[in-house]
C-alpha positions as CSV (number, residue, x, y, z in Angstrom):
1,X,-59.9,0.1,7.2
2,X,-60.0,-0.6,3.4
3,X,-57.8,-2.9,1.1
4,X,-57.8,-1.6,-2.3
5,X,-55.7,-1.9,-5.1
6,X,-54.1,0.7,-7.1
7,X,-51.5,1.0,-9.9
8,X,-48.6,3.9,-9.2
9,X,-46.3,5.3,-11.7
10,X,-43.0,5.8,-10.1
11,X,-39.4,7.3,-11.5
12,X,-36.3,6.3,-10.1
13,X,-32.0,5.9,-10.3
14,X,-30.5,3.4,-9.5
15,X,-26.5,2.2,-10.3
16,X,-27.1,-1.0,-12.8
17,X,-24.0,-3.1,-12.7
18,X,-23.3,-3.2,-16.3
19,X,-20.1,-5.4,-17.2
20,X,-18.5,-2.2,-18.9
21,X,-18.8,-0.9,-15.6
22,X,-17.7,-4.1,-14.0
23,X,-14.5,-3.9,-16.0
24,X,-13.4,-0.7,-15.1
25,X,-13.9,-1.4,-11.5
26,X,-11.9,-4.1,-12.2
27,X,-9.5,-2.5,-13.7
28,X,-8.4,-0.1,-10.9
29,X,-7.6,-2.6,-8.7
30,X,-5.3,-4.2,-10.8
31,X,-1.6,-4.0,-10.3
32,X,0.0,-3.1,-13.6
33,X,1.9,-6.7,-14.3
34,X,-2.2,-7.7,-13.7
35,X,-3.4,-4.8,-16.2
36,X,-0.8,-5.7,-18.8
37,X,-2.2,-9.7,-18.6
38,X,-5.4,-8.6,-18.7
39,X,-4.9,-5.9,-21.9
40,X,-3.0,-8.7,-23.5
41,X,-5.5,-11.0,-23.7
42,X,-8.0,-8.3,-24.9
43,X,-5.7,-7.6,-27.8
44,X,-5.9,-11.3,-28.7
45,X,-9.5,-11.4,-28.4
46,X,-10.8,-8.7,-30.3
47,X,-9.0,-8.3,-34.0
48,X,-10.2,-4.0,-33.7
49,X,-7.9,-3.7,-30.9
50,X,-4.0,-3.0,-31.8
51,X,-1.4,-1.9,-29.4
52,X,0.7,1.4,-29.8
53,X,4.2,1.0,-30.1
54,X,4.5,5.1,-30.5
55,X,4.7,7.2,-28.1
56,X,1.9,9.5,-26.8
57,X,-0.5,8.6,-28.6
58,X,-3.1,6.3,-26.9
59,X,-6.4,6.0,-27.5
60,X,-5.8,7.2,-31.1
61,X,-7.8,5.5,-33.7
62,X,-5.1,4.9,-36.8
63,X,-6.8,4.0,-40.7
64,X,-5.8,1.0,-41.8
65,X,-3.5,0.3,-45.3
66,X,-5.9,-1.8,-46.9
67,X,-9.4,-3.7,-46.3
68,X,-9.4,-5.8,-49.4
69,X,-9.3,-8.8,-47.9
70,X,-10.6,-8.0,-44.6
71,X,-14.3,-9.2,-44.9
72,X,-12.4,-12.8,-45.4
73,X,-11.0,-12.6,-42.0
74,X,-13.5,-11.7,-39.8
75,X,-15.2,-15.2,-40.1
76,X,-11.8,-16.6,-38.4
77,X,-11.4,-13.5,-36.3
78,X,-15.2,-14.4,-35.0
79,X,-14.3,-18.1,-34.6
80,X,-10.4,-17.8,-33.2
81,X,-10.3,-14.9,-31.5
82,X,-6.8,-15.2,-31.9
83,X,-6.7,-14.7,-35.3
84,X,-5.4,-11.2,-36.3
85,X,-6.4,-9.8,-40.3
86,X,-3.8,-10.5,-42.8
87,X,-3.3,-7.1,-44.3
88,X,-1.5,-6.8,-40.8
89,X,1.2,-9.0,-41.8
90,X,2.5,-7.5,-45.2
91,X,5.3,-9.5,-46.6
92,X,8.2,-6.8,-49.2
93,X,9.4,-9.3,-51.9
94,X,12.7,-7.1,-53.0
95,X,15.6,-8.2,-55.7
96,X,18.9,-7.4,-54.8
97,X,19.4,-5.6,-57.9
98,X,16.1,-3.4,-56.5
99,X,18.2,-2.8,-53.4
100,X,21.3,-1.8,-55.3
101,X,19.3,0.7,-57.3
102,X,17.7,2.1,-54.4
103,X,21.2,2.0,-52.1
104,X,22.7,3.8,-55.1
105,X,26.0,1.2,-54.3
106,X,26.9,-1.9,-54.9
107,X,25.8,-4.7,-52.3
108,X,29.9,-5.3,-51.7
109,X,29.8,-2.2,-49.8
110,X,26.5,-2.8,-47.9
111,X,27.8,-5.8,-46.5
112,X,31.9,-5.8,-46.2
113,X,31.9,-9.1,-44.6
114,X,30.8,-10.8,-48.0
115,X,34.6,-10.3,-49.0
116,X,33.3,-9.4,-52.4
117,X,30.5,-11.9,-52.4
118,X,28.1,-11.8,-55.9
119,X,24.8,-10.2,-55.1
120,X,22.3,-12.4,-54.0
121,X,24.4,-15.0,-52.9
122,X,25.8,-15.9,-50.1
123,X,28.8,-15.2,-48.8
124,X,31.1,-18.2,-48.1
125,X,31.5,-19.4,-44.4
126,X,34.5,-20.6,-43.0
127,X,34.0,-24.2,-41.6
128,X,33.2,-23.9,-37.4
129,X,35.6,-26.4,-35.8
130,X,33.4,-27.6,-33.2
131,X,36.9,-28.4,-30.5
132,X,37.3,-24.7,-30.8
133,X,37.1,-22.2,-28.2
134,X,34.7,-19.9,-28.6
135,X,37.0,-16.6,-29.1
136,X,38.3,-18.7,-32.3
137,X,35.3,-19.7,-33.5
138,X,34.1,-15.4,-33.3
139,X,37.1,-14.5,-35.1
140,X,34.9,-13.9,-38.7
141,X,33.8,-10.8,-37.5
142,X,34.1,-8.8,-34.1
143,X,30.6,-7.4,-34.8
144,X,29.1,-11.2,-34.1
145,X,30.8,-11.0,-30.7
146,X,28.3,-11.8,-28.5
147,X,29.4,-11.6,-24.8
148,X,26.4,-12.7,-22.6
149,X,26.9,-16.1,-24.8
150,X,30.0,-16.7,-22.2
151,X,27.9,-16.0,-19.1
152,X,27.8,-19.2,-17.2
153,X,24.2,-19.7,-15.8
154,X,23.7,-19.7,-12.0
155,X,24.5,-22.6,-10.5
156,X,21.1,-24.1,-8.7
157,X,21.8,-26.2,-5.0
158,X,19.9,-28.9,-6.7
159,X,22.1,-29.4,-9.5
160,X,25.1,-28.9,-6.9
161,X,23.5,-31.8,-4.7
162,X,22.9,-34.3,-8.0
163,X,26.7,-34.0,-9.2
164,X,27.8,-34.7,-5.5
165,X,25.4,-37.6,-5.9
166,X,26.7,-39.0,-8.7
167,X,30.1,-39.2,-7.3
168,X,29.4,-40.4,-3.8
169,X,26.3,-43.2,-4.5
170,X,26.4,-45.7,-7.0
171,X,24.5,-47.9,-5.4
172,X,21.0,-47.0,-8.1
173,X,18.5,-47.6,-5.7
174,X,20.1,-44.9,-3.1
175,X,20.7,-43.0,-6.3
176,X,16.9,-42.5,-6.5
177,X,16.3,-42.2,-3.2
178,X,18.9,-39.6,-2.7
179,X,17.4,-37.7,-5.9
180,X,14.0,-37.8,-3.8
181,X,15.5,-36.5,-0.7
182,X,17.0,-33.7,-3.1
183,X,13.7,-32.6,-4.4
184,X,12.4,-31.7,-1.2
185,X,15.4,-29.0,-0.1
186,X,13.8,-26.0,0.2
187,X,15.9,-22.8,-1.3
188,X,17.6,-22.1,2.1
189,X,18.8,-26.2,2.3
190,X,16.8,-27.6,4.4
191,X,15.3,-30.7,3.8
192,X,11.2,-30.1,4.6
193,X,10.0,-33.7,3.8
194,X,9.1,-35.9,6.1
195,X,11.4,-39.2,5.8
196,X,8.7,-41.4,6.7
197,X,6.8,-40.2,3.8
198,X,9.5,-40.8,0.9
199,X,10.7,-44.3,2.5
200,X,6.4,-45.1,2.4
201,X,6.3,-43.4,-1.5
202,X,9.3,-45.1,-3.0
203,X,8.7,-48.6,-0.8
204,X,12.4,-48.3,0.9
205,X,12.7,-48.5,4.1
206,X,12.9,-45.8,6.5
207,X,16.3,-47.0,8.0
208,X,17.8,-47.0,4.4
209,X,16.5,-43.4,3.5
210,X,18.0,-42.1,6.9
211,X,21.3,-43.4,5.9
212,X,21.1,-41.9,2.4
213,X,20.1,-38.6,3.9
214,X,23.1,-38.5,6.4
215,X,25.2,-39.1,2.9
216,X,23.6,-36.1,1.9
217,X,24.1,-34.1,5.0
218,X,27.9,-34.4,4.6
219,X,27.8,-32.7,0.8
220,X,28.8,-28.9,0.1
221,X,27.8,-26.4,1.5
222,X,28.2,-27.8,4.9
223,X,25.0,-27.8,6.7
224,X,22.7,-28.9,4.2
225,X,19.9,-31.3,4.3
226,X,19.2,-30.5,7.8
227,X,15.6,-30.8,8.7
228,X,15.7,-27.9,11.1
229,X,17.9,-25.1,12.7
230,X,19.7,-26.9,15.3
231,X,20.4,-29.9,13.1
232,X,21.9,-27.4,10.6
233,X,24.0,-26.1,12.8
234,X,25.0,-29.4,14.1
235,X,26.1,-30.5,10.6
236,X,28.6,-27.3,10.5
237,X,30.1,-27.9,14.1
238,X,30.5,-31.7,13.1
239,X,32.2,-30.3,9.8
240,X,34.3,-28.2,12.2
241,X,35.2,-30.9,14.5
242,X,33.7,-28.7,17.3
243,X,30.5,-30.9,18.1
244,X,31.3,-31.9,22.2
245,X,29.1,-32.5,24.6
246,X,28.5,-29.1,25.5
247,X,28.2,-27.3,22.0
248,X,25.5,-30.2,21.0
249,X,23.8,-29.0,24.4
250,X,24.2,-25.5,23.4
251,X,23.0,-26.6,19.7
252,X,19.6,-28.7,21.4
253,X,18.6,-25.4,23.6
254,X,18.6,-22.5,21.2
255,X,15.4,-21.1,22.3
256,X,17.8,-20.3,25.7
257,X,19.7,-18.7,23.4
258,X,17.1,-16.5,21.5
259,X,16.2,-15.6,25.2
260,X,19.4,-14.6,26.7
261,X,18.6,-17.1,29.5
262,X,22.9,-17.4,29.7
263,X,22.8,-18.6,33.6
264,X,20.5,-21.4,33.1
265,X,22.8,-22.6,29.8
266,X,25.7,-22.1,31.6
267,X,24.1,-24.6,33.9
268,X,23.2,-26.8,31.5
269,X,26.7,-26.8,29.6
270,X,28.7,-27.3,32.9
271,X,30.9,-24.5,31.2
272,X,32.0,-20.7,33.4
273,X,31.2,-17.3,31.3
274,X,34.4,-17.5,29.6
275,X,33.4,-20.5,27.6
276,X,30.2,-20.1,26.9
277,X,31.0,-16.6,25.3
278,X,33.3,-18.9,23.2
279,X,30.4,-21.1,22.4
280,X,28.1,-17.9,21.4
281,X,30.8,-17.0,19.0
282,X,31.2,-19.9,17.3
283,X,27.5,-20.2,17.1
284,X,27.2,-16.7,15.4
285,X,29.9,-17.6,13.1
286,X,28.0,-20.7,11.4
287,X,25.6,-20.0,8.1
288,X,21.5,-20.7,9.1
289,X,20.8,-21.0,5.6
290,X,23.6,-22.9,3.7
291,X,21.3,-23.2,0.6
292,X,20.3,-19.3,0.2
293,X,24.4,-18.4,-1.9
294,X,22.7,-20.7,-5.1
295,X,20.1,-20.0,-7.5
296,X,17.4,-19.1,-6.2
297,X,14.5,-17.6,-8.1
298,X,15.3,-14.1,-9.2
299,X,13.6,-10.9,-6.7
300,X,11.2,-9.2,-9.1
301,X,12.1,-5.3,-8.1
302,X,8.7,-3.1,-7.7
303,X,8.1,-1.0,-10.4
304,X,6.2,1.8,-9.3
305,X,2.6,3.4,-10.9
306,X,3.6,7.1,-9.8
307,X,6.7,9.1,-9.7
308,X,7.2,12.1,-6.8
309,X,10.1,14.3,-8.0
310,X,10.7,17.6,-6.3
311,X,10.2,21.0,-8.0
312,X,12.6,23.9,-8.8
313,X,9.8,25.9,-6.6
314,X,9.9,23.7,-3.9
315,X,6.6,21.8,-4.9
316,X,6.3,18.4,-5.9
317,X,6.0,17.0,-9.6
318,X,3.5,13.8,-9.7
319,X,3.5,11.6,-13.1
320,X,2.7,8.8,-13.7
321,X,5.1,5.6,-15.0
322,X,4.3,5.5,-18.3
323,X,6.5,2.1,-18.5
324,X,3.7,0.7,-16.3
325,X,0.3,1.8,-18.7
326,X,-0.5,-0.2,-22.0
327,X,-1.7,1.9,-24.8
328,X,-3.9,0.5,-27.2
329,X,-5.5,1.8,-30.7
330,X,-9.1,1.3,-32.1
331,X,-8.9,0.1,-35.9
332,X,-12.2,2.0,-36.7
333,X,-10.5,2.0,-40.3
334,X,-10.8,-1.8,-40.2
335,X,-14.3,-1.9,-38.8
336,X,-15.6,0.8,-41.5
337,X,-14.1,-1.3,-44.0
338,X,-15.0,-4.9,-42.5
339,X,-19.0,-3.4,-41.7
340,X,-19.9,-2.7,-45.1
341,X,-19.3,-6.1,-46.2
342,X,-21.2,-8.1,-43.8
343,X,-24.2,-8.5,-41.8
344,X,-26.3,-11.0,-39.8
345,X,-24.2,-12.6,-36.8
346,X,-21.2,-10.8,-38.5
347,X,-22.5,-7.4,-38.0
348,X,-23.7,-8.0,-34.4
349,X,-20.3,-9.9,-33.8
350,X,-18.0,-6.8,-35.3
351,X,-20.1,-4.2,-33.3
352,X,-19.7,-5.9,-30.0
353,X,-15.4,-5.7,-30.6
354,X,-16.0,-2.0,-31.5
355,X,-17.7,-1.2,-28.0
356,X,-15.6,-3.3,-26.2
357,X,-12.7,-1.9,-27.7
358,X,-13.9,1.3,-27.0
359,X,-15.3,0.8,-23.4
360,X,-11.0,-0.8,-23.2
361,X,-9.9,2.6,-23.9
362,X,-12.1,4.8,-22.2
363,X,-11.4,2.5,-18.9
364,X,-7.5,3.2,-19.2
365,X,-7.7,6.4,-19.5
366,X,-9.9,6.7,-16.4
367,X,-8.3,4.2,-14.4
368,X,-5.2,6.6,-15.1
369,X,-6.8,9.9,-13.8
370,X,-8.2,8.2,-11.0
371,X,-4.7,7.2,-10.1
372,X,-2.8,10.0,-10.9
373,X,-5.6,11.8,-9.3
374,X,-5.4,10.0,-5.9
375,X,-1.7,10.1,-5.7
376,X,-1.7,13.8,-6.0
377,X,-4.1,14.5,-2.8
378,X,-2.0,12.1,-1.0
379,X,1.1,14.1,-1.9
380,X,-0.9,17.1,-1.0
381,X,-1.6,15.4,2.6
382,X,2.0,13.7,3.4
383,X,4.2,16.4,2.1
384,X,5.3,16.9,5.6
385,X,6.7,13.5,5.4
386,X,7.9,13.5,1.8
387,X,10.5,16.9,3.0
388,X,11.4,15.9,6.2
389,X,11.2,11.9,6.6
390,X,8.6,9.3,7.9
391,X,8.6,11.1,11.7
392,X,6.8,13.9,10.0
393,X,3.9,11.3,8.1
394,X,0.3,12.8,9.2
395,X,-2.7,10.4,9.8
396,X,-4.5,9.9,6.7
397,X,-7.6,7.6,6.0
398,X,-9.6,7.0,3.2
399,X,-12.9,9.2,3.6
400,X,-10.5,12.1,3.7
401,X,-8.9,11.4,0.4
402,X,-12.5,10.6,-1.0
403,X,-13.9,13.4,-0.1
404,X,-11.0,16.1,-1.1
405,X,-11.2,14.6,-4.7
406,X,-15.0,14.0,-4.3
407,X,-14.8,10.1,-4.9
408,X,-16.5,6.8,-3.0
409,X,-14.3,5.4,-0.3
410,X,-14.6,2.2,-1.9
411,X,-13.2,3.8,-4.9
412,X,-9.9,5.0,-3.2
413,X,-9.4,1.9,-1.4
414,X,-9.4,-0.1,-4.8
415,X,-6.6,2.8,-6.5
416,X,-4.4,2.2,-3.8
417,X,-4.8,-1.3,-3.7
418,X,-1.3,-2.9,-5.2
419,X,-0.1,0.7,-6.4
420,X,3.3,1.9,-5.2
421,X,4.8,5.6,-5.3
422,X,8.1,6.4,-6.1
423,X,9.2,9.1,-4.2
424,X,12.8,10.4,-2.8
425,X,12.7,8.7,0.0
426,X,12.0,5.4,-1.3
427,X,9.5,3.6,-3.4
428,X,6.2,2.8,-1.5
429,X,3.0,1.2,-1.5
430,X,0.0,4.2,-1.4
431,X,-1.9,1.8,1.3
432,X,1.7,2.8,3.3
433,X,0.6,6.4,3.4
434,X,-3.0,5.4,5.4
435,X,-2.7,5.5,9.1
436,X,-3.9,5.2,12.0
437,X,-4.2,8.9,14.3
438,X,-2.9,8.7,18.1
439,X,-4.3,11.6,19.6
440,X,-2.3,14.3,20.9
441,X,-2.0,14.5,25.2
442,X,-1.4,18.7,25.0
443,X,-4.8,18.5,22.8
444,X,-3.0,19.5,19.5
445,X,-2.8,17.9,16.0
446,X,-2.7,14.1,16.1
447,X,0.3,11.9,15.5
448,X,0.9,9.0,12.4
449,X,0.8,5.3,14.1
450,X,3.4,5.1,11.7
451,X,5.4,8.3,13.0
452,X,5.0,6.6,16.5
453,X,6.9,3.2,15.4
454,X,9.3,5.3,13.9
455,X,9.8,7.3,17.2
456,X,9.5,4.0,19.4
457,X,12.5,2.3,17.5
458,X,14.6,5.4,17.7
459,X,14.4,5.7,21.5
460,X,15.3,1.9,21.8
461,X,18.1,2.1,19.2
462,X,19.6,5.0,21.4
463,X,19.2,3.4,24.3
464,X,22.0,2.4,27.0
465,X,23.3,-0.6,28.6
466,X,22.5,0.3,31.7
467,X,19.7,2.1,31.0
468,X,17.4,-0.2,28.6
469,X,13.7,1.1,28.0
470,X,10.8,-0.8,29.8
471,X,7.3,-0.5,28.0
472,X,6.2,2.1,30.9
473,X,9.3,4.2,30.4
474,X,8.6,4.3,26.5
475,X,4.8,5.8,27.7
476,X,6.1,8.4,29.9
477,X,8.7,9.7,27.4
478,X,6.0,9.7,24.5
479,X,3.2,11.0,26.5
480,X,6.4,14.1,27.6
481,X,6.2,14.4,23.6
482,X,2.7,15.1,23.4
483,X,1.8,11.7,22.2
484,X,-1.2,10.2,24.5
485,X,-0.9,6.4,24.0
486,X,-1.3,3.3,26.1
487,X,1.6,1.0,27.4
488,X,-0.5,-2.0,25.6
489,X,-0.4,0.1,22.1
490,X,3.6,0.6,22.9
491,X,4.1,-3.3,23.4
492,X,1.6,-3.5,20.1
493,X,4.0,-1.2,18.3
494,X,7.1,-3.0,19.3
495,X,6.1,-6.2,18.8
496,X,5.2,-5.2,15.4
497,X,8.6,-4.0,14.9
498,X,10.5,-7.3,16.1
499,X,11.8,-5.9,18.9
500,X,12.0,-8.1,22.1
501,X,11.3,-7.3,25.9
502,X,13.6,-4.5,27.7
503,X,14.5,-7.8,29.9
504,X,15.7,-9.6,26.6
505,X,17.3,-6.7,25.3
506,X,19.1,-6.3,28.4
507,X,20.8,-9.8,28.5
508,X,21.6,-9.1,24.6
509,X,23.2,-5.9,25.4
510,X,25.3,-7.6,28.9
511,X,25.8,-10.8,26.4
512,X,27.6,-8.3,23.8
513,X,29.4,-6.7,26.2
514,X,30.9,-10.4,27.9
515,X,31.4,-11.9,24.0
């Protein structure tokens, strides 16, 4: 056999991973707090890009006023990219005579508050006594008024904990260490630092910082500064003069309570059923997280990308937010004007913005059909669920969707990543609508994993005293519903759900019942 050597002329495709096409993968995986950030910092990059404060109009390209003195800027706009051109700031020099003239009145009647003040000066103030309560020193005019000036700001546990400090500790050295111990309470009060660690970073000793932190333990609200649950609740009982010997025991064996174990506490207290229902009660009325009434950091609410409203004909109507999509504009005016006037590293420099800016604004406006796009074959799939309710969801995956809208997997999977729908039953997450199939035991359409949970919980909220649900009992009444599923899957599913063993849930129920 023959080695030879030979030269073949072969034509291929192949996907090149451009960085335009980079970006706009990029793009449709970002959420649209992520997409603002990221078109923000475009617009402070590139001087062609402007955003559009109109509506309905993106992707427009708007001339510009003037390009006298662009070619000046786009050294600095090369340089400091955030640099914008100044014909974009355009300061109106006007007399007040010129405003009279154009008003067609005098300036006494633009502005009645002058009290017949000369045009173009100012109108006298009255002196603002600075011992004066505010509604006296608003009086001038009801127009000034400001009410969210009167708004007291939220009061943080911290800055509760520091006043309290200052009033019970003068000592300064416990005043720092106290301060320390205060910087380490987490937003629900409880103090997460180890006190070996502060005593070891501020050189005190350990027996001092424990005796600081029980000052702090016996601050508002009660119950804070414990290091953990039990001591929490300890605190509050002390408060409460209701710590004896068999609360604290009750207090040191809560994971008998989480279980229900109520014979081997009753043991353990030396107490009958009678008193240790008391106990229980008392237990439930205490706070687990004094520090969580105070200023915590404000809940950012979702903001959905799509909107699902229902149709006069009984359809559904998808659009998309347009709160949550930045529009931008392409100054080719600007680049026409600055591109006659220079070349070299200027040229090159100016003609990169122009195709970035472009590539920007094609991107959007594909990441925004691609969404829109995706939302409306899931709508298609779960309508079931969006008429009738989350028993009703169909299993959904993402080959499906890819393949009704003729799209990559991988493509789906990045336009549902961090997206949410609102719909009216609630404002979801498109990855929500993507679940796993449980086949069907008469051989008919599969059921949601979803639908399943939903079924699983309902049996066990209807459930009885006397008659609570083990695991195999759930199987056999799904499996009567058509729904094939394992009693492994069913413990999966309630687990999932946070809802304990039919042997728990029975003492919970019988604990109920005796409290």
């Amino acid at each position: 056999m023959a080695l030879s050597q030979k030269l073949l002329l072969r034509q291929s495709q192949s996907l090149v991973m451009t960085p335009q096409l980079m970006q706009a993968i990029k793009l449709l995986q970002l959420s649209n707090l992520d997409l603002v950030a990221y078109v923000d910092a475009e617009l402070e990059r590139n001087p062609l890009l402007e955003r559009d404060e109109r509506d309905g109009l993106a992707g427009i390209a708007l001339p510009s006023e003037s390009g006298a003195d662009a070619a000046e800027d786009l050294a600095s706009a090369r340089d400091v990219a955030e640099e914008r051109p100044d014909w974009l700031e355009t300061r109106l020099e006007v007399s007040p005579d010129a405003i009279a003239e154009r008003l067609d009145t005098d300036l006494a009647n633009v502005f009645p508050d002058d009290h017949g003040a000369a045009a173009g000066e100012a109108a006298a103030m009255p002196p603002v006594d600075p011992w004066s309560m505010p509604s006296e020193r608003h009086a001038v005019s009801s127009d000034d008024y400001n009410l969210e000036a009167f708004v007291a700001e939220q009061r943080s546990l911290a800055g509760l904990l520091g006043d309290q400090l200052g009033l019970a500790v003068t000592d300064p050295m416990r005043r720092l260490i106290g301060q320390a111990l205060i910087d380490e309470v987490d937003e629900a009060g409880y103090m997460r630092g180890s006190v070996d660690a502060i005593a070891s970073r501020l050189g005190a000793p350990v027996a001092e910082v424990e005796a600081v932190l029980a000052i702090l333990q016996s601050f508002e609200p009660a119950g804070v500064c414990g290091r953990d649950l039990a001591e929490c609740l300890a605190i509050q009982l002390r408060e409460r003069d209701r710590l004896d010997p068999a609360m604290a025991t009750l207090v040191r064996h809560l994971d008998l309570v989480a279980r229900r174990d109520f014979a081997l506490l009753r043991r353990l207290c030396g107490v009958d059923d009678e008193d240790l229902a008391d106990m229980l009660r008392e237990l439930r009325a205490l706070d687990p997280k004094p520090g969580s009434a105070f200023g915590s950091a404000p809940i950012q609410p979702v903001v959905p990308d799509v909107v699902v409203r229902a149709a006069p004909d009984g359809s559904w109507r998808i659009d998309l937010n347009a709160d949550t999509l930045p529009r931008v504009l392409v100054n080719q005016s600007y680049y026409a004007t600055v591109a006659r006037r220079s070349k070299g590293e200027d040229r090159a420099y100016l003609t990169d913005c122009l195709q970035t800016a472009n590539w920007l604004v094609k991107s959007l406006d594909q990441r925004a059909k691609t969404i829109l796009k995706v939302a409306t074959e899931i709508v298609r799939q779960q309508d079931a669920f969006l008429a009738h309710g989350v028993a009703h969801l169909r299993p959904l995956n993402l080959k499906t969707v890819a393949e009704a809208i003729a799209m990559h997997e991988s493509t789906v999977s990045r336009v549902t990543s961090n997206k949410y729908m609102a719909t009216p039953r609630g404002v979801f997450e498109l990855k929500y609508f993507f679940t796993a199939s449980i086949a069907s035991s008469e051989g008919g359409e599969a059921h949601s994993a979803e639908a399943v949970r939903h079924r699983i919980k309902a049996l066990i909220d209807a459930e009885a005293v006397e008659d609570v649900l083990s695991d195999d009992a759930l199987v056999k009444i799904l499996r009567d519903g058509g729904i094939d599923i394992a009693r492994r899957t069913v413990a999966k599913y309630r687990e999932a759900l946070r809802i304990p063993s039919s042997v728990q849930r029975r003492r919970e129920k019988q604990a109920l019942l005796v409290t």
